[in-house]
C-alpha positions in Angstrom: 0.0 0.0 0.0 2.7 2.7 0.7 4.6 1.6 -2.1 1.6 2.0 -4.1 1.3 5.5 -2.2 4.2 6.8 -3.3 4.5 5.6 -7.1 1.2 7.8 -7.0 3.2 10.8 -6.2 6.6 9.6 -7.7 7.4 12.3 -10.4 7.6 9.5 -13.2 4.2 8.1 -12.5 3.3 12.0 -12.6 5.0 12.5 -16.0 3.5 9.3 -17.3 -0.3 10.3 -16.2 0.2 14.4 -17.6 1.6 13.0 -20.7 -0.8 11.0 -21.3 -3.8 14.0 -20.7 -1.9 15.4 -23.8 -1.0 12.6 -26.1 -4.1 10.5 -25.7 -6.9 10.8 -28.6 -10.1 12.4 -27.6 -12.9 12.5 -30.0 -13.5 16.8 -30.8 -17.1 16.4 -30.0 -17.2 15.2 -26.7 -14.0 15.0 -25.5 -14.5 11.1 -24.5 -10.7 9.5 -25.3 -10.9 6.8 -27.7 -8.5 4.6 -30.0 -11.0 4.7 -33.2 -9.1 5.1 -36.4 -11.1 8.2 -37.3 -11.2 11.0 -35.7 -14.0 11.0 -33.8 -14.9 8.6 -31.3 -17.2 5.6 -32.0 -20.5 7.2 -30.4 -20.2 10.4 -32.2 -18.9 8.6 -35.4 -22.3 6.8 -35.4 -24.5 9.5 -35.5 -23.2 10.9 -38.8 -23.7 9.0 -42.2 -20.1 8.1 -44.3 -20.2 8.5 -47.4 -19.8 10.6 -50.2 -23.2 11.0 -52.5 -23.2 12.6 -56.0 -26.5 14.0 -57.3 -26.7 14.8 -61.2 -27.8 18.1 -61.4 -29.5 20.4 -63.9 -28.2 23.4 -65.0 -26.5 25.6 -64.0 -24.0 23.3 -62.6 -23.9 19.9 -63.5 -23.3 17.7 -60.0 -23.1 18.0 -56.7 -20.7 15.5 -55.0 -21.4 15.8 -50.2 -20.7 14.0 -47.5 -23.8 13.5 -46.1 -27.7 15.2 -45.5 -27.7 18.2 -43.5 -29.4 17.3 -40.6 -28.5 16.0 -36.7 -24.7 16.1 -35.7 -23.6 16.8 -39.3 -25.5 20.4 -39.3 -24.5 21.0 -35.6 -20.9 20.8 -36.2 -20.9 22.9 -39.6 -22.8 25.7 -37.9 -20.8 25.7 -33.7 -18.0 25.6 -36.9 -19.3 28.8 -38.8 -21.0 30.6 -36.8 -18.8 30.0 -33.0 -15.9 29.8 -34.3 -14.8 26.7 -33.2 -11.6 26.3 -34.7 -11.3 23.0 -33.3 -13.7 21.5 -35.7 -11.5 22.4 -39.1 -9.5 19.3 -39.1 -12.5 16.9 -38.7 -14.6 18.7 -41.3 -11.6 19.2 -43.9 -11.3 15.3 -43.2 -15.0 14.9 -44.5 -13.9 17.0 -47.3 -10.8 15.0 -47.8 -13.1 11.8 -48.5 -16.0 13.4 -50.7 -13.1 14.7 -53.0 -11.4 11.1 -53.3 -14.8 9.9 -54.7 -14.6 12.3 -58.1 -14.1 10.1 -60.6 -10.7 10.4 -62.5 -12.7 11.4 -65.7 -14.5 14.4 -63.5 -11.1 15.6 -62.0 -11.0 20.0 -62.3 -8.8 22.1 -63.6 -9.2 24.7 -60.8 -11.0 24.6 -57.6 -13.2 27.6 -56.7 -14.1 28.4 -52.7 -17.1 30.6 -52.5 -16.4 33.7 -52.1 -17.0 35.9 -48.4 -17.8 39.6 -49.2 -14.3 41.1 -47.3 -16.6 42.8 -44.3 -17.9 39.4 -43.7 -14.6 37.5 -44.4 -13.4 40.7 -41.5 -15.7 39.6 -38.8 -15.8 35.9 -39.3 -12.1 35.5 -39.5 -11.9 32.5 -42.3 -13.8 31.5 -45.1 -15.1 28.0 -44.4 -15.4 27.4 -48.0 -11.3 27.9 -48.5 -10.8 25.4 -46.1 -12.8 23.0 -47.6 -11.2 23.8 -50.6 -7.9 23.1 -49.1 -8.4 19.2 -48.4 -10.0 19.1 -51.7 -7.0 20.5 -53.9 -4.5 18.3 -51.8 -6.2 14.9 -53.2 -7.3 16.0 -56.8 -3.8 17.7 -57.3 -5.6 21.1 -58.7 -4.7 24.5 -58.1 -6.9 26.7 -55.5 -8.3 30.1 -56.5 -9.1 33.2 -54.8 -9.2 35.4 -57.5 -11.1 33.4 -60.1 -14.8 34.2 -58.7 -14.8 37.3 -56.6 -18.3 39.4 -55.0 -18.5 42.4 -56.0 -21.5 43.3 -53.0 -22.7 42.7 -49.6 -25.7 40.9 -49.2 -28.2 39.6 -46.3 -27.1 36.5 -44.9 -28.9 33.9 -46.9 -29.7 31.9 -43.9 -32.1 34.5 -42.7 -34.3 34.6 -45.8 -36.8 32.4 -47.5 -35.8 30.3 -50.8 -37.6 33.2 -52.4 -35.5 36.3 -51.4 -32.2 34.1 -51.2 -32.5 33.8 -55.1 -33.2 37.5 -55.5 -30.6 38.5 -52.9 -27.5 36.9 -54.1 -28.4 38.0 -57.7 -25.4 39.5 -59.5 -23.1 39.5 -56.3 -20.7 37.4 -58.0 -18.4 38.4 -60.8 -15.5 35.8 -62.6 -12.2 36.3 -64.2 -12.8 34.8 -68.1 -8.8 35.1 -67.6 -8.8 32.5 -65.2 -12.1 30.2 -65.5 -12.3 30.5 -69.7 -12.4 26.6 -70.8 -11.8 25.4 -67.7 -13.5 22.6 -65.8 -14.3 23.6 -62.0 -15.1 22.2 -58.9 -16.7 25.0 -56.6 -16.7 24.6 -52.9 -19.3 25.4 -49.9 -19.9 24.3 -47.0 -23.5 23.5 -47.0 -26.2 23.2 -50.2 -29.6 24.3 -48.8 -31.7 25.9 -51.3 -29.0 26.6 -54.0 -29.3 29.9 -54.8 -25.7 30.5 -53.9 -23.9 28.1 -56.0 -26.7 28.5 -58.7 -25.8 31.7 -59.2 -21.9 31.2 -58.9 -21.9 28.5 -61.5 -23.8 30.9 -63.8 -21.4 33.6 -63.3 -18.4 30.8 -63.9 -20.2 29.4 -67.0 -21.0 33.7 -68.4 -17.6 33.7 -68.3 -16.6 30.8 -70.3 -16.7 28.2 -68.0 -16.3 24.4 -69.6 -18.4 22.7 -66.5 -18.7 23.3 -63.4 -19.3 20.9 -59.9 -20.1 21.6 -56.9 -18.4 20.1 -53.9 -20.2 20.7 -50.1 -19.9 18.8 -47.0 -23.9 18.6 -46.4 -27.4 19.0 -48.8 -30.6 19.3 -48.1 -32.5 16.1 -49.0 -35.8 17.5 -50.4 
């Protein structure tokens, strides 16, 4: 018993135990440490559907490739992500990413890959575009170049999340303008982090394709199922 005593307090049974507070894997979510392969622990893991789903799509853009429906946990941890700015999340989501891009068939592989633009007073008091790091992940495992310049907006607009599928369409009209420079003949993959209604992609793919835009995809981490 007192040796047992004092290998509590012994400073390498101290080291051992503070080490491994810092090196041991805990899932992001709920901090529970775990040995699961991914990132997140087995629990949390289970509440979100794997998976990368493409939808064909009709114009403007022609496909849609996500991770999974935007709904439960999935939703949660995009918008604490967005919205909280909870860094921490970044790696876990740029995993789901990661996986959704490694589904594009060799055949649909882009030239360039297009985050969605942030109007720079919103980019100022978010602090990141979620879309860029998305787009990150993505360009590391399809090996194509990441633009910032390629699809720019040229106004603010109302947060789309606060209006109805109606005045989303009308607000984001025209807030986008491309570089034919850049986009002209090329085939794109344009990244978001969610696809609810649309309207903001919609209306970026028509900008790519006005300015000479081969195809454009559209790569998010969660849709909408309607």
């Amino acid at each position: 018993m007192i040796s047992g005593f004092i290998s509590y307090f012994s400073p390498i049974a101290a080291f051992d135990r503070l080490r491994s507070i810092f090196t041991e894997k805990r899932c992001p979510i709920c901090r529970t440490p775990h040995s699961n392969k991914k990132l997140l622990c087995p629990d949390c893991y289970s509440e979100l559907i794997e998976g990368s789903v493409h939808d064909e799509e009709e114009a403007p853009h022609k496909g849609i490739y996500f991770y999974g429906p935007y709904r439960g946990l999935l939703r949660d941890l995009i918008l604490d992500w967005k919205f909280n700015n909870n860094f921490g999340y970044s790696a876990l989501l740029s995993q789901f990413a990661t996986g959704v891009a490694e589904s594009i068939p060799e055949s649909s592989r882009p030239d360039i890959i297009i985050p969605v633009p942030l109007h720079p007073s919103r980019l100022r008091k978010r602090g990141f575009n979620q879309s860029r790091i998305i787009g990150r992940s993505a360009a590391s495992v399809l090996g194509a170049k990441i633009s910032d310049r390629a699809l720019v907006r040229n106004r603010k607009t109302t947060p789309q999340s606060t209006l109805s599928k109606e005045m989303r369409t009308e607000n984001i009209k025209n807030a986008f303008t491309a570089n034919p420079a850049t986009v002209a003949g090329k085939k794109i993959l344009l990244i978001d982090d969610v696809y609810t209604t649309g309207s903001t992609v919609q209306e970026c793919a028509s900008t790519l394709y006005d300015a000479g835009a081969e195809r454009v995809e559209v790569l998010v981490l969660a849709k909408t199922l309607i």
